[in-house]
C-alpha positions in Angstrom: -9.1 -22.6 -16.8 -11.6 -20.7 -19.1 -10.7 -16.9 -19.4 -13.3 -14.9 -20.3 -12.3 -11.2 -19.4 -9.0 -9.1 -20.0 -7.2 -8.3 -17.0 -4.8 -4.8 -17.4 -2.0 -5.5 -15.0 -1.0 -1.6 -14.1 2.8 -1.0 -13.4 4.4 2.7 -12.8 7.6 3.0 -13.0 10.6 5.5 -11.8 14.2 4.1 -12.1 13.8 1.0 -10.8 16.5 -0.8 -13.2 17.6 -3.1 -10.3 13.9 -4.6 -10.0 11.9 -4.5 -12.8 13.2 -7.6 -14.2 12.2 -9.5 -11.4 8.7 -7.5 -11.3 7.8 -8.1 -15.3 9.3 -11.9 -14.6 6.3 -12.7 -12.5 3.8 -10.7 -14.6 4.8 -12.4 -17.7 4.7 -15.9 -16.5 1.3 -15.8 -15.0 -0.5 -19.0 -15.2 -4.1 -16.6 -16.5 -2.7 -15.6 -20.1 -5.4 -13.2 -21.1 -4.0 -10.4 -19.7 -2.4 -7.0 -20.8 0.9 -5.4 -18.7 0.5 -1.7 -18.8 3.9 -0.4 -17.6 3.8 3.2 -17.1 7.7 4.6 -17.6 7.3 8.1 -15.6 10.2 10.0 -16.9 12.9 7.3 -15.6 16.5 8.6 -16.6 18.3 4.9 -16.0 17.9 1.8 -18.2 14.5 0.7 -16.6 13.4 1.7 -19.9 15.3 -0.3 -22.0 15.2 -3.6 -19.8 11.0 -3.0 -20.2 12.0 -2.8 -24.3 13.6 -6.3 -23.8 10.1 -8.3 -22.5 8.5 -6.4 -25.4 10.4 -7.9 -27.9 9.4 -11.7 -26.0 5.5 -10.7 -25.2 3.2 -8.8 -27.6 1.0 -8.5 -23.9 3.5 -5.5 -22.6 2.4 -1.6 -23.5 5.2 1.1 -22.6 3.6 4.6 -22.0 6.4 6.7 -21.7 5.5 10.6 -20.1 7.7 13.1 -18.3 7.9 12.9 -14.3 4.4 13.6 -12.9 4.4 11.3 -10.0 3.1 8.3 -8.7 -0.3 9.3 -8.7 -0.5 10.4 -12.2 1.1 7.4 -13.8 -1.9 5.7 -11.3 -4.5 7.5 -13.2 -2.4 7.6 -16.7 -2.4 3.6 -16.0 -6.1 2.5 -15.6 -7.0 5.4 -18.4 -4.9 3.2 -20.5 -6.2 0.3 -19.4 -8.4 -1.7 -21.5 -9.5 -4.2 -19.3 -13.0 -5.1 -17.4 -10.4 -5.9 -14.2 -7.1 -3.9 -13.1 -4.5 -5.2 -10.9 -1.3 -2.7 -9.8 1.8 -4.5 -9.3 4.4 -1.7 -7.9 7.7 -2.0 -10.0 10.0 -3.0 -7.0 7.5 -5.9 -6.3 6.5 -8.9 -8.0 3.6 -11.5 -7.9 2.6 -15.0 -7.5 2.3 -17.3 -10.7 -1.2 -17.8 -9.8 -2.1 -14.7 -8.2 -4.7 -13.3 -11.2 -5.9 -16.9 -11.9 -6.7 -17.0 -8.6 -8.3 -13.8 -8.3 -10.2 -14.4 -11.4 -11.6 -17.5 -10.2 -12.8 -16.1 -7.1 -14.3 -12.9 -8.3 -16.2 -14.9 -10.8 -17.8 -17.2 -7.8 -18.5 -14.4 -5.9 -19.4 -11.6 -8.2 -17.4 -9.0 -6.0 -15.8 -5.7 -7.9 -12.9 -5.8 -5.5 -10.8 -9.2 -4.8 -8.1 -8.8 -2.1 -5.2 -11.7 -1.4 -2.6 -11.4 1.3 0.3 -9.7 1.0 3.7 -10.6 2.0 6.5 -8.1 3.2 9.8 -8.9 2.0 13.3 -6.9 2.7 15.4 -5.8 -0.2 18.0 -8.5 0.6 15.0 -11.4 0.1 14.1 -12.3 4.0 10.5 -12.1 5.0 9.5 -9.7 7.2 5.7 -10.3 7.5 3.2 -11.8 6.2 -0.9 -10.9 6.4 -3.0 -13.3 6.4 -6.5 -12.4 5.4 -9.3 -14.4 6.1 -11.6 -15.3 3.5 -15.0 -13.5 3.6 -17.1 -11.3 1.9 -18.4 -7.9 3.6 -21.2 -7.1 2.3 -21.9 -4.7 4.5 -20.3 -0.9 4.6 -19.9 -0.6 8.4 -18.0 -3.7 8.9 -16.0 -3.1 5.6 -14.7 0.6 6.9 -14.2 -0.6 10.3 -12.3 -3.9 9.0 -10.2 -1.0 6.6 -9.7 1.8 8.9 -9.5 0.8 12.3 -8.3 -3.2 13.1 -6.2 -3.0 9.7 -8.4 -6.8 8.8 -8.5 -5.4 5.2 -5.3 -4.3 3.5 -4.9 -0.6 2.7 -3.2 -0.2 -0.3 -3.8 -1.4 -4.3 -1.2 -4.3 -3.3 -3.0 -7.1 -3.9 -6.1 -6.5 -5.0 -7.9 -7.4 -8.3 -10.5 -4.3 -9.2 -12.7 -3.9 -11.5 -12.2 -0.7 -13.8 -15.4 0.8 -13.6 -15.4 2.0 -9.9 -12.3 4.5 -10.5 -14.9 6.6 -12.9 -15.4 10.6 -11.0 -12.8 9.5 -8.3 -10.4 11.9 -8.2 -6.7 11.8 -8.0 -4.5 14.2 -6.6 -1.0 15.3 -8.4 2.0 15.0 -6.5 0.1 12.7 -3.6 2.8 9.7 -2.0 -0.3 7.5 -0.6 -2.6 7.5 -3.5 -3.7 4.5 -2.9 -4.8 5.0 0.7 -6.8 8.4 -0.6 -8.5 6.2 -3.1 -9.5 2.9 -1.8 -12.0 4.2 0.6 -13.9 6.2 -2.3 -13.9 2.2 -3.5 -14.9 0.6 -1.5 -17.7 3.4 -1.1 -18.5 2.1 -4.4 -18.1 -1.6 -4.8 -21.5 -3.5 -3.6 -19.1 -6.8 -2.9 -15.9 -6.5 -1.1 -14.5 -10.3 -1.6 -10.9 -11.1 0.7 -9.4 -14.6 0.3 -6.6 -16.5 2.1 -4.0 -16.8 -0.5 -0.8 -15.0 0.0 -0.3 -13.8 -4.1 1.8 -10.4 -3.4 5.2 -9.9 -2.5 5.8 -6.4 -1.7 9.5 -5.1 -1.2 10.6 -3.4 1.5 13.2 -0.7 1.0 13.9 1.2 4.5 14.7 4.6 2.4 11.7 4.2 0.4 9.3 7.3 0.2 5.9 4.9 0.8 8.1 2.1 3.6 10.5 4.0 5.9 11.7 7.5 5.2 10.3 10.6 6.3 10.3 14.4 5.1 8.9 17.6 5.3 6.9 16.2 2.0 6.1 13.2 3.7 4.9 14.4 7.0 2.7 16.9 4.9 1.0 14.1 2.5 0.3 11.8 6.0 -2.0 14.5 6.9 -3.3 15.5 3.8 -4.6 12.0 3.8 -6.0 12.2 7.3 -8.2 14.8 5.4 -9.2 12.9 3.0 -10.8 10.5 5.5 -12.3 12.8 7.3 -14.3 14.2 4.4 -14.9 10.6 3.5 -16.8 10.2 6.4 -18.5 13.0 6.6 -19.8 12.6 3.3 -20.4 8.1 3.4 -20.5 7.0 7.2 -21.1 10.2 9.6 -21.5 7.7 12.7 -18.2 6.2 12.4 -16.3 9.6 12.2 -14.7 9.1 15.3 -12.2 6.3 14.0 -10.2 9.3 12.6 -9.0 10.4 16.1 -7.6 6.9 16.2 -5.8 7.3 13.1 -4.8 10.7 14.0 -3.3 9.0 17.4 -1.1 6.4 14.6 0.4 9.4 12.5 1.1 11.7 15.3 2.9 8.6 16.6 4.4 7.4 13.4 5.6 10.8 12.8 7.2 11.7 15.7 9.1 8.6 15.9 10.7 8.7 12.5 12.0 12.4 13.1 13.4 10.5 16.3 14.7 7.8 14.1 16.7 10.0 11.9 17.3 13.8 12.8 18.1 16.2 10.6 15.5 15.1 8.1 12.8 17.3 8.8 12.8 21.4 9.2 12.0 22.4 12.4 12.4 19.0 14.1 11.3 20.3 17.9 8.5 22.3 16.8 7.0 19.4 15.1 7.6 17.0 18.0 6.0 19.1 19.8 3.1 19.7 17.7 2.4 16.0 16.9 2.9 15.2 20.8 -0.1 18.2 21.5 -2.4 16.3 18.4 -1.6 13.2 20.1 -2.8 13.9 23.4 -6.2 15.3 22.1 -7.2 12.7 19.9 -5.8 9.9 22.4 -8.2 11.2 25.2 -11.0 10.9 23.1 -10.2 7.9 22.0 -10.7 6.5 25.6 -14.5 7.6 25.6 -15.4 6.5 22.2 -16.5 2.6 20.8 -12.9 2.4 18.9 -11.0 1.0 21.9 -13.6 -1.9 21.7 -11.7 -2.8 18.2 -8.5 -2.0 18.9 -6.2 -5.0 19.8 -4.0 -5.4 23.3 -1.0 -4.1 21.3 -2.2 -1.0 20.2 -3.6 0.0 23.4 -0.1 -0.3 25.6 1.6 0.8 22.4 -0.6 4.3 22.9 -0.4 4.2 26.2 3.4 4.1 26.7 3.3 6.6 24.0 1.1 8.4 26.4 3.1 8.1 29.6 6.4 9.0 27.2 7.5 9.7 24.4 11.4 8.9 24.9 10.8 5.3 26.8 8.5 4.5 23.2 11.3 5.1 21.2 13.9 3.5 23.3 11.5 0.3 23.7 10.8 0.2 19.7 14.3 1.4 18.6 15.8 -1.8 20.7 12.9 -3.9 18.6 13.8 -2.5 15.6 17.5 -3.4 15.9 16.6 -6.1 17.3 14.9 -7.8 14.1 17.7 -6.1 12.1 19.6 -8.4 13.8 17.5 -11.5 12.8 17.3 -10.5 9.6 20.9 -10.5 8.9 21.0 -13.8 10.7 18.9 -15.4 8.5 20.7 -14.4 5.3 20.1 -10.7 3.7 22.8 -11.3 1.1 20.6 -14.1 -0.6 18.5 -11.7 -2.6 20.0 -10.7 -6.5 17.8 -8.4 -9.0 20.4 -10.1 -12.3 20.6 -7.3 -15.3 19.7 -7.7 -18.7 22.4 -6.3 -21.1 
């Protein structure tokens, strides 16, 4: 296929020896050659650095930015100041991509026109079994109501960088903030705020990996618990500021991280300071936001799951986490069944 524009491929990077091969394997070998890797080595102390030194001896594309450890949202913003081209794409560097993924993207966007192209992402455990899989259907929102109830309240549009192609210009005056552990779910709104075209297609081109002690997949902290609701104000000025009338989705997401939140301390005490004082906290800012959330139009959007998943919530606490702590083990269980030992990262001497 023709290629007309550069696309800057953004990857940040922390010690992650044991899967940046795979991650700079799929970048590398992408079927759309015009494109540049921008890896961005964030003070890493183990050999990711050197294995990244080995692909830039095969492919002139690759550009190592080495700084001191500022976090994932500064090597974010260090990334696409870098970047030199019309289009970014973040790959994380414990993921990897599709062959086709940015020819696909490409191909699309210039069809459409849209300055944000989002594929499907699929969830895949450390070990190499899938986990799950979202399927977006292919449409364009054009318009912004549909678009932030699509993003922030039936989860139809995915809420992180995975998987989307970008075009550069919309970062310009949005801000990020040092030290943040969602990023990417602080910025995307102020994007698609932006964008005039919001483009999602079918294909399945990401594969992001799930690792249950990871900061962003499974663990939780005092730091964690503090950035979730930093990021619930984030929103909350975001709508103030872009789409006043639809402020009221925030008590539902209030509802998920008080719920999110309380089950992880659940999930593995001894984490978190305080553990009962925040339990009991969260419960309180549950029970607010989850009785307004039965006189508002969100419960129109919200899917038969979520409702008994609130609801038993609602009725307690303890039978939740007994119900979803049996599910958990449960696929676990299927997991191993089907293989976790399959999955190798092999090293590069």
């Amino acid at each position: 296929m023709a290629e007309n524009y550069l696309v800057s491929i953004i990857v940040p990077m922390f010690n992650m020896e044991r899967t940046i091969e795979k991650c700079l394997n799929s970048i590398t070998q992408q079927s759309y050659k015009n494109i540049e890797i921008v890896v961005i080595n964030d003070g890493s102390t183990d050999r990711s650095e050197k294995i990244v030194n080995y692909f830039r001896k095969k492919d002139f594309r690759i550009v190592l930015i080495s700084q001191e450890n500022k976090g994932l949202a500064m090597a974010y913003y260090r990334g696409i100041k870098e970047a030199n081209g019309e289009f970014v794409l973040f790959v994380d560097s414990d993921d990897y991509i599709d062959q086709y993924m940015v020819e696909g993207l490409v191909g699309e966007q210039r069809s459409s026109g849209a300055e944000i192209v989002q594929s499907g992402v699929k969830r895949i455990h450390v070990k190499g079994c899938i986990m799950s899989c979202s399927h977006v259907e292919d449409k364009i929102y054009r318009d912004k109501k549909d678009l932030y109830i699509a993003y922030f309240l039936t989860s139809n549009v995915n809420q992180t960088f995975a998987g989307n192609l970008i075009k550069k210009s919309l970062f310009q005056e949005i801000p990020f903030e040092k030290g943040s552990l969602s990023t990417d779910l602080q910025v995307m709104p102020f994007l698609l705020e932006k964008c005039n075209y919001f483009q999602q297609i079918s294909k399945v081109y990401y594969c992001a990996v799930f690792f249950p002690d990871s900061v962003s997949r499974g663990a939780i902290s005092d730091r964690i618990i503090d950035d979730k609701f930093y990021c619930t104000k984030v929103w909350e000025q975001f709508f103030d500021d872009f789409a006043p009338s639809l402020r009221e989705i925030m008590l539902y997401r209030k509802v998920n991280v008080s719920m999110d939140v309380i089950y992880k301390i659940k999930s593995t005490p001894g984490t978190v300071s305080d553990e009962e004082v925040k339990i009991k906290h969260y419960r309180k800012e549950f029970i607010e936001n989850y009785k307004a959330i039965k006189h508002c139009f969100v419960k129109h959007y919200l899917s038969k799951k979520e409702i008994v998943k609130m609801w038993l919530f609602n009725v307690s606490p303890q039978l939740f986490f007994n119900i979803y702590s049996s599910y958990s083990k449960f696929l676990e269980y299927r997991l191993v069944a089907n293989g976790l030992d399959k999955w190798r990262i092999k090293n590069v001497e």
